[in-house]
C-alpha positions as CSV (number, residue, x, y, z in Angstrom):
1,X,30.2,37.1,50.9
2,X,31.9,37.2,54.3
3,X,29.7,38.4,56.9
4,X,31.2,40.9,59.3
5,X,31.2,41.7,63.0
6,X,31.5,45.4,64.5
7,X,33.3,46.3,67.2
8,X,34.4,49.7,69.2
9,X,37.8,50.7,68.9
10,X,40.7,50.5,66.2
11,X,42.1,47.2,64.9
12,X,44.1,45.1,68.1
13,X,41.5,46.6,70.7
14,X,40.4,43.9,72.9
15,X,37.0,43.8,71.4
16,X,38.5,43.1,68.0
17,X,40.4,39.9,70.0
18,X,36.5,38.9,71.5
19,X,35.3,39.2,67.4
20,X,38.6,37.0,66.5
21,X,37.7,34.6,69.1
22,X,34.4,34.3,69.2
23,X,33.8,35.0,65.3
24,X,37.0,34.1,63.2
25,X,34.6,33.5,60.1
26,X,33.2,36.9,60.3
27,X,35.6,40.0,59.3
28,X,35.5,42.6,62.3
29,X,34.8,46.0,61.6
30,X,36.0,48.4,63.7
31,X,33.5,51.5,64.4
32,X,34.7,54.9,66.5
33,X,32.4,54.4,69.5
34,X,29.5,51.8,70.8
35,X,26.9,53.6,68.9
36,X,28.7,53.8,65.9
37,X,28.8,50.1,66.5
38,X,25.3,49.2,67.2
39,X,24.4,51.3,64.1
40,X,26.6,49.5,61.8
41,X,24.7,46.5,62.9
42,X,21.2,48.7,62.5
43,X,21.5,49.9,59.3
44,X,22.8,46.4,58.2
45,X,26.8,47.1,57.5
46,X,27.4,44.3,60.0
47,X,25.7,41.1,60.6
48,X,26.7,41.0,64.4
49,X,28.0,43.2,67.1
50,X,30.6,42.9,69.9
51,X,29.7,44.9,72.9
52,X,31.7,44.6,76.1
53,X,29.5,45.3,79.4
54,X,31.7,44.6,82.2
55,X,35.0,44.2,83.9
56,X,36.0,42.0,86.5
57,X,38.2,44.7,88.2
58,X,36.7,48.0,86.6
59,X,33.4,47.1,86.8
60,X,30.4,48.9,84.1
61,X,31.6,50.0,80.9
62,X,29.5,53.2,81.3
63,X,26.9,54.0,79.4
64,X,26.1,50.7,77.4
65,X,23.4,49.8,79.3
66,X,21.5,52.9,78.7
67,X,22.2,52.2,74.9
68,X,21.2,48.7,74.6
69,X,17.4,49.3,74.9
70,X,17.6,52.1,72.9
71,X,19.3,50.2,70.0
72,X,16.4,47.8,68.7
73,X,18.9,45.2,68.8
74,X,18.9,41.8,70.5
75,X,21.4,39.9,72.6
76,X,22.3,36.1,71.3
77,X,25.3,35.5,73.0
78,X,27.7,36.4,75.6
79,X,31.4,35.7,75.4
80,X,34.6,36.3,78.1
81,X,37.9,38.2,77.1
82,X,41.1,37.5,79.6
83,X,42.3,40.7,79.4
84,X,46.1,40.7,79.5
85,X,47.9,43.9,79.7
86,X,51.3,44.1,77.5
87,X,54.1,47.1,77.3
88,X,54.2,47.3,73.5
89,X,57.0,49.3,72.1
90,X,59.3,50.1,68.7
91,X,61.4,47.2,68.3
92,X,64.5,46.6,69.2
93,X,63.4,48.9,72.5
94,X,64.8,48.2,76.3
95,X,62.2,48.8,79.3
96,X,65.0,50.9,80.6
97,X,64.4,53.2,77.8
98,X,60.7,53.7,78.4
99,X,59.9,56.8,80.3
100,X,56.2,56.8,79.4
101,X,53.1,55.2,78.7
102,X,50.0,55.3,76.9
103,X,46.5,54.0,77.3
104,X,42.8,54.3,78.4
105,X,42.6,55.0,81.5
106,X,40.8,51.9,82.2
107,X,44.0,50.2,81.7
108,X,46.5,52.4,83.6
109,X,44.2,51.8,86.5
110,X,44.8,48.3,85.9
111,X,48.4,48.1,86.2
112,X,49.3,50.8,89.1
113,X,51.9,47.8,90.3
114,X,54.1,47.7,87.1
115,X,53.8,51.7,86.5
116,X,55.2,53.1,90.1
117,X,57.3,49.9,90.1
118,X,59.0,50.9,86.5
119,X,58.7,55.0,87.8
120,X,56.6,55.8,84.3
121,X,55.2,58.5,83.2
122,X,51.3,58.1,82.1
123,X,49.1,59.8,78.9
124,X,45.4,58.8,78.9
125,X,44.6,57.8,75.4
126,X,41.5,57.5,73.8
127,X,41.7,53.6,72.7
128,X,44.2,51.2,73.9
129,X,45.3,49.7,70.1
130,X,45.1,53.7,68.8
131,X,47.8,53.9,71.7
132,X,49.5,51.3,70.3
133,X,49.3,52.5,66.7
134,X,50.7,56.3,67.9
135,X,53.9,54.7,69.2
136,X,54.8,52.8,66.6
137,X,53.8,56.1,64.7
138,X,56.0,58.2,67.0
139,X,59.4,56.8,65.9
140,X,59.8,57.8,70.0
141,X,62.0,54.2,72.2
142,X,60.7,56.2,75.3
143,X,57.2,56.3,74.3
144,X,55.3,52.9,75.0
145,X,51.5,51.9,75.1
146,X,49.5,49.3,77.7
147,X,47.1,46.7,74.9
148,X,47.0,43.7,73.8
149,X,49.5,40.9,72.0
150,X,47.1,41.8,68.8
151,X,48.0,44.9,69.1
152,X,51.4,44.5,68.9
153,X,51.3,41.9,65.7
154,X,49.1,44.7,63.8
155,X,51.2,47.9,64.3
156,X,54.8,46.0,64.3
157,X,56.2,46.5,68.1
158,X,57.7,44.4,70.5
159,X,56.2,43.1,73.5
160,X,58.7,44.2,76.4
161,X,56.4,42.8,79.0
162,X,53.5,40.9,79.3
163,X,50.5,40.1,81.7
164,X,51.4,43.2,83.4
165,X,47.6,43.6,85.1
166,X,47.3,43.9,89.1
167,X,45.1,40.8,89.1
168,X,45.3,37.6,87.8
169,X,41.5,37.4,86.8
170,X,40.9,40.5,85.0
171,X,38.2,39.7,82.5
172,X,35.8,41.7,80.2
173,X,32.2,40.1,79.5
174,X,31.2,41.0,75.9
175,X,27.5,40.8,74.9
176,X,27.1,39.6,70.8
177,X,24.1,41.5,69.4
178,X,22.3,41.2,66.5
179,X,18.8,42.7,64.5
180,X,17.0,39.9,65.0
181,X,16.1,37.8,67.9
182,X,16.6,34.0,68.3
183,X,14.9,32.3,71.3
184,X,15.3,29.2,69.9
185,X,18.1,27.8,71.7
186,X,18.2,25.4,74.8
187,X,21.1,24.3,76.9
188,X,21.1,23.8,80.4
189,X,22.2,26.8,81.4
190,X,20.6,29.6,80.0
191,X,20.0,33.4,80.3
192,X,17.7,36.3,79.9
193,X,18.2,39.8,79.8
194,X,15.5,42.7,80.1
195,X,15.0,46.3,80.8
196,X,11.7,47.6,83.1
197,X,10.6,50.5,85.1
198,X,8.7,49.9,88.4
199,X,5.7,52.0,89.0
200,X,6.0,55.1,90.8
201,X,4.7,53.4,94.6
202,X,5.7,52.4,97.8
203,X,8.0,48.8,97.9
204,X,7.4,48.8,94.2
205,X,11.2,47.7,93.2
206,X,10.5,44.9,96.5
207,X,7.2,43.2,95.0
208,X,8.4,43.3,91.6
209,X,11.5,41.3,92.9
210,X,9.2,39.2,95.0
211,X,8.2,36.7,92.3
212,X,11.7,35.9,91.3
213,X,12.6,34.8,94.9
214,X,9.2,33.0,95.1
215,X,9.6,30.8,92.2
216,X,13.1,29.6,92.3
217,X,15.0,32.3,90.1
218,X,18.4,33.5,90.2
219,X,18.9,36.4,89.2
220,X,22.5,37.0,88.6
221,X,22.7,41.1,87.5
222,X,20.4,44.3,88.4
223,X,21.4,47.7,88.1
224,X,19.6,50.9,87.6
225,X,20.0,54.4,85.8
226,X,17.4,57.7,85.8
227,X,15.7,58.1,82.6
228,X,15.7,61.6,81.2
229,X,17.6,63.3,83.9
230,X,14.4,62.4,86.5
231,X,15.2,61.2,90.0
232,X,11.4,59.5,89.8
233,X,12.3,57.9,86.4
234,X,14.2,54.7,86.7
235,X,14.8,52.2,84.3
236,X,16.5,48.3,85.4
237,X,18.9,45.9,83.2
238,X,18.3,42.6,85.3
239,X,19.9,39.1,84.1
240,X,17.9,36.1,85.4
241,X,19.2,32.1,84.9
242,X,16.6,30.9,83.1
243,X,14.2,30.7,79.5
244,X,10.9,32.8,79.4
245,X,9.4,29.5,78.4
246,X,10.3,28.0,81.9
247,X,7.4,27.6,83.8
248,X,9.1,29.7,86.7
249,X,9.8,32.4,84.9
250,X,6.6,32.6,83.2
251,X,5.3,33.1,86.9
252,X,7.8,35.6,87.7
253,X,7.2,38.0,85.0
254,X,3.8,37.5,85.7
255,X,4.0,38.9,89.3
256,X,6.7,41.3,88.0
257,X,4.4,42.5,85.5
258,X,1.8,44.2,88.3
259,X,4.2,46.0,89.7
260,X,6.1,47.5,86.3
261,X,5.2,50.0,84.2
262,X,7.2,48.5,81.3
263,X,9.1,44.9,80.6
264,X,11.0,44.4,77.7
265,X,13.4,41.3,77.1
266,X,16.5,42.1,75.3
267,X,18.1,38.4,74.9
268,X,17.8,34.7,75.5
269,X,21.1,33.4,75.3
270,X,23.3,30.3,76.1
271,X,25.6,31.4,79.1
272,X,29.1,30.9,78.7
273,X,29.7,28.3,81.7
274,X,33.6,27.6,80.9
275,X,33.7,31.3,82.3
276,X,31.1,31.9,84.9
């Protein structure tokens, strides 16, 4: 039985490309939203899940922090996505004949340069390859959609241009999650994710950090959100370099752990160097 990998979005979404190539031996199954997502993996539809956490140029994909802890799932890998933005229209279409174009929002903010330059209209959509699959729906040459080369191979249009994006080194990092853990794994380059809340007390956030300076630790990501709509409730996602078997992290948790009111690791993963 093939095993299968969940992902938001419709078929040709940039997280279905991540499943293709991180995972071409596991069937993608695409899931209306992130939660819809991390349940399929939950409940056990899907042996794996593709989550994307960041953009090079848009920064946070919102709210999939707060979700992660929340999920009971684990992170076991991490994987990069160069994300290259393609005009996808009906074929046999000229970019003279396109007056407008569809996408997420995240995208059209992504290529301002090729949209005033062309004079095109915009329509935010709800999911780039659903954009994709309403033009070729549409029957409409003046209608196009910003996604991927996928997405144009799934839904039958042509590419008029590609690698439209402002920058040249737009990237999404995508976490792989799974039910169960695996802290097995050794390389020499490897990373651990957690969630904590400091304790409510002067310099708290300042000590807790302390031991990670102390002992040698990089820690490469820390970002906060309120819990529950309280100013005074404040949860952390930090990523450190390192194994919670490694003597220097053993320390810093340690020191963090007098200062926290809660610590709980959510992965220990190899870190994709080719794209670090």
């Amino acid at each position: 039985m093939t095993k299968r990998i969940a992902f938001q979005g419709e078929p040709g979404a940039y997280s279905h490309q991540a499943c293709r190539e991180k995972h071409p031996d596991y069937d993608p199954l695409p899931c209306p939203s992130f939660e819809d997502a991390i349940e399929a993996v939950r409940v056990g539809q899907a042996e794996l899940g593709m989550i994307p956490v960041d953009n090079s140029t848009y920064g946070r994909v919102a709210d999939v922090h707060r979700a992660l802890p929340a999920s009971g799932l684990h992170i076991i890998d991490e994987t990069y996505v160069r994300v290259h933005i393609n005009l996808l229209a009906l074929p046999g279409t000229t970019l003279s004949q396109v007056r407008r174009v569809r996408s997420m929002s995240i995208l059209l903010g992504q290529a301002r340069k090729f949209i005033a330059e062309h004079g095109l209209a915009t329509l935010n959509w709800s999911d780039n390859a659903a954009a994709a699959r309403a033009v070729a729906e549409l029957g409409d040459p003046t209608e196009a959609a910003f996604a991927s080369e996928t997405a144009a191979e799934i839904y039958g249009l042509d590419v008029l241009a590609r690698h439209i994006e402002d920058t040249d080194v737009n990237t999404t990092r995508f976490l792989v999650m799974s039910r169960d853990a695996d802290h097995s794994r050794r390389s020499d380059h490897m990373v651990t994710s957690f969630v904590f809340r400091v304790r409510n007390i002067p310099a708290a956030l300042y000590k807790a950090l302390g031991g990670f300076a102390t002992n040698g630790i990089n820690m490469t990501k820390l970002e906060s959100y309120m819990l529950d709509g309280q100013f005074t409730a404040t949860q952390f996602y930090a990523e450190i370099d390192g194994h919670p078997e490694d003597r220097s992290v053993q320390l810093a948790f340690e020191e963090l752990g007098f200062f926290t009111e809660d610590i709980d690791v959510l992965g220990v993963y190899p870190a994709d160097v080719e794209h670090r």
